[in-house]
C-alpha angles and dihedrals in degrees: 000000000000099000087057085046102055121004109083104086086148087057099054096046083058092054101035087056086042086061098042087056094053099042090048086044093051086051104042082052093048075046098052094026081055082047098053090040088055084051100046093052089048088058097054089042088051080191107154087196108058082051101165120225125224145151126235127013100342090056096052086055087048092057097037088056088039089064094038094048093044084045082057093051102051090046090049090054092046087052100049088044102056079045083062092046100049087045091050087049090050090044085057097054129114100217117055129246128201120195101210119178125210105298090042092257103153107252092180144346133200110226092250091062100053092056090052087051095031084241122149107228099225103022097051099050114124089026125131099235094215080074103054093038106046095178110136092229094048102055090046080046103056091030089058125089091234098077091155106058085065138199134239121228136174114277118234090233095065122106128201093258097038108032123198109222104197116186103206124189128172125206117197115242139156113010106332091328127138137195114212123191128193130207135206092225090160087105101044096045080058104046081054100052081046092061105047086041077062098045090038085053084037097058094035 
């Protein structure tokens, strides 16, 4: 019995490495399970910012997320500015131009647009426009499947002394969606009755 007690020095240093191992191998995983986690947040987070930093492999995934998610960034500003930039050269247009989505609900409208409909640009989105532009010809106009071959209404900034004449047409795109534009015709109606008025004196 005492030589099974005590005599197995050789044993217990075994084991006692065997432990130690175990023991060093459970805390380098809590270690590196603490350091994803730390990752993973940061991730979620996708804060450049808060960028941790780290050694081994968990840094090179850091740095590898940290490019990737500043190359997204960058993407994501070049995109929104050359949306600016669309929106400001369509701001600047003469003619006017309506996003509608599928149920006609107004998505955006260039300010020229809204003073030919009498629509105000950041109050009126999300609205249905029939219910904004009640003219007979325009709602069978919008509600028809022709939408290029267009309608004139009257423009809300006529007056009965000087009438606005606006030729509107709307052409499908995307999923449902329409884009409907809008011309000031009123010049060029009268430049036309002019003309006839000239050949009808002319051939009298």
């Amino acid at each position: 019995g005492y030589y099974w007690a005590g005599s197995h020095p050789q044993a217990d240093l075994w084991i006692a490495l065997l432990i130690g191992s175990l023991l060093a191998a459970g805390l380098w995983w809590l270690i590196d399970a603490w350091r994803g986690l730390r990752v993973v947040g940061w991730l979620r987070a996708g804060d450049l910012q808060q960028t941790p930093h780290m050694l081994g492999l968990w840094g090179q995934v850091v740095d590898r997320a940290r490019r990737l998610l500043r190359d997204r960034d960058r993407a994501l500003a070049q995109s929104e500015q050359r949306l600016r930039d669309f929106l400001s050269a369509i701001q600047a247009s003469p003619n006017g131009v309506v996003l509608l989505d599928a149920q006609t609900q107004i998505e955006w409208c260039n300010q020229t647009a809204a003073q030919h409909l009498g629509l105000d640009a950041q109050r009126d989105r999300l609205q249905l426009i029939t219910n904004l532009v009640r003219d007979p010809a325009f709602i069978s106009f919008i509600q028809g499947e022709a939408g290029e071959q267009g309608v004139v209404i009257e423009g809300r900034l006529g007056r009965p002394n000087a009438p606005q004449r606006v030729s509107l047409h709307w052409f499908p795109y995307g999923d449902g969606q329409r884009l409907l534009l809008s011309r000031d015709i009123t010049a060029l109606e009268q430049a036309d009755t002019m003309r006839r008025d000239f050949v009808a004196n002319v051939s009298h």
